[in-house]
C-alpha positions in Angstrom: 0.0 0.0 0.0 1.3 3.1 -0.7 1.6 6.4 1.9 0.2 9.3 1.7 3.5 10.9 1.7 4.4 8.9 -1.0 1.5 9.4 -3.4 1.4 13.3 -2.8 5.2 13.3 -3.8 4.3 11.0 -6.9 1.7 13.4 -7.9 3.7 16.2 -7.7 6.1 14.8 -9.9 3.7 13.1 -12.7 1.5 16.0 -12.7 3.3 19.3 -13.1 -0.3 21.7 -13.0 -1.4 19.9 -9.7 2.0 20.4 -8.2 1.8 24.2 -7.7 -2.0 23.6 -6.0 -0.5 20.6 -3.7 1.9 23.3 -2.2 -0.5 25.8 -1.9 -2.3 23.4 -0.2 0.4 22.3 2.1 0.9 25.5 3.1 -2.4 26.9 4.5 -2.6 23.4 6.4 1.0 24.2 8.0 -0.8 27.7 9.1 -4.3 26.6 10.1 -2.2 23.8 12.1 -0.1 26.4 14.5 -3.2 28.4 14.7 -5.1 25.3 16.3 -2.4 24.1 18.1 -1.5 27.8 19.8 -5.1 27.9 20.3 -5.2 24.8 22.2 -2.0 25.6 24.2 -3.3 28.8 25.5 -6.9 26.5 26.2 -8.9 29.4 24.6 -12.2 27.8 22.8 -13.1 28.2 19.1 -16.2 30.2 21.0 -14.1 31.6 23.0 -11.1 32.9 19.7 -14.1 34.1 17.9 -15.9 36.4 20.8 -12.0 37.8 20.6 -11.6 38.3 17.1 -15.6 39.5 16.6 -16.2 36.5 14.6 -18.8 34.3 14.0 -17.6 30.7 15.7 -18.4 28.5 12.6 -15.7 30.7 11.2 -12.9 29.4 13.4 -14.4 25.8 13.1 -14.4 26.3 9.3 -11.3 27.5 8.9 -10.0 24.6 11.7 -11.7 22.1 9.8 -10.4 22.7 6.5 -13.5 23.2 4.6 -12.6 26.8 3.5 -9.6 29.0 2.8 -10.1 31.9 5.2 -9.1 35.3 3.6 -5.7 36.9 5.0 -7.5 39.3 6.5 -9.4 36.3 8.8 -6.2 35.2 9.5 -5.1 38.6 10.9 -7.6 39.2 13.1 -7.0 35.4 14.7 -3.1 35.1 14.6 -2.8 38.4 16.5 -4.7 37.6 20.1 -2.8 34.2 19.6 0.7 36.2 20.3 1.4 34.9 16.5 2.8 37.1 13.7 2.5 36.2 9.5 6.0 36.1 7.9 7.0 35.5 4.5 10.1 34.1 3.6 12.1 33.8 0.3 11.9 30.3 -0.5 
């Protein structure tokens, strides 16, 4: 059977078009991930981020969950009462 690893690596190679979406991909997961898990280290609620951020809560749990791309300025208004900062990097 093959990994998960392993067949998004594959893809990325055989299919050059899907490669660029895979990474964009990769990345918003590596950012909703540190918001969750600085989230969950400070033990604020989704509820709880939201009220803070004058969001609606399906919004965090959204966003958490993967089912949407939250626009930058979302993630502004959630990173910053987390003690987080966005940084771009040359890569």
């Amino acid at each position: 059977m093959i990994k998960w690893n392993e067949y998004i690596n594959d893809a990325k190679e055989d299919c050059p078009w899907l490669k660029e979406d895979i990474e964009q991909a990769e990345v918003w997961a590596a950012l909703i991930t540190q918001i969750i898990k600085r989230r969950e280290e400070l033990g604020i609620s989704q509820r709880e981020l939201a009220q803070i951020c004058e969001l609606p809560q399906s919004s965090i749990a959204r966003m958490e969950a993967f089912t949407n791309i939250p626009k930058v300025s979302t993630v502004m208004k959630v990173i910053k009462p987390l003690g987080l900062k966005l940084q771009l990097v040359n890569t």
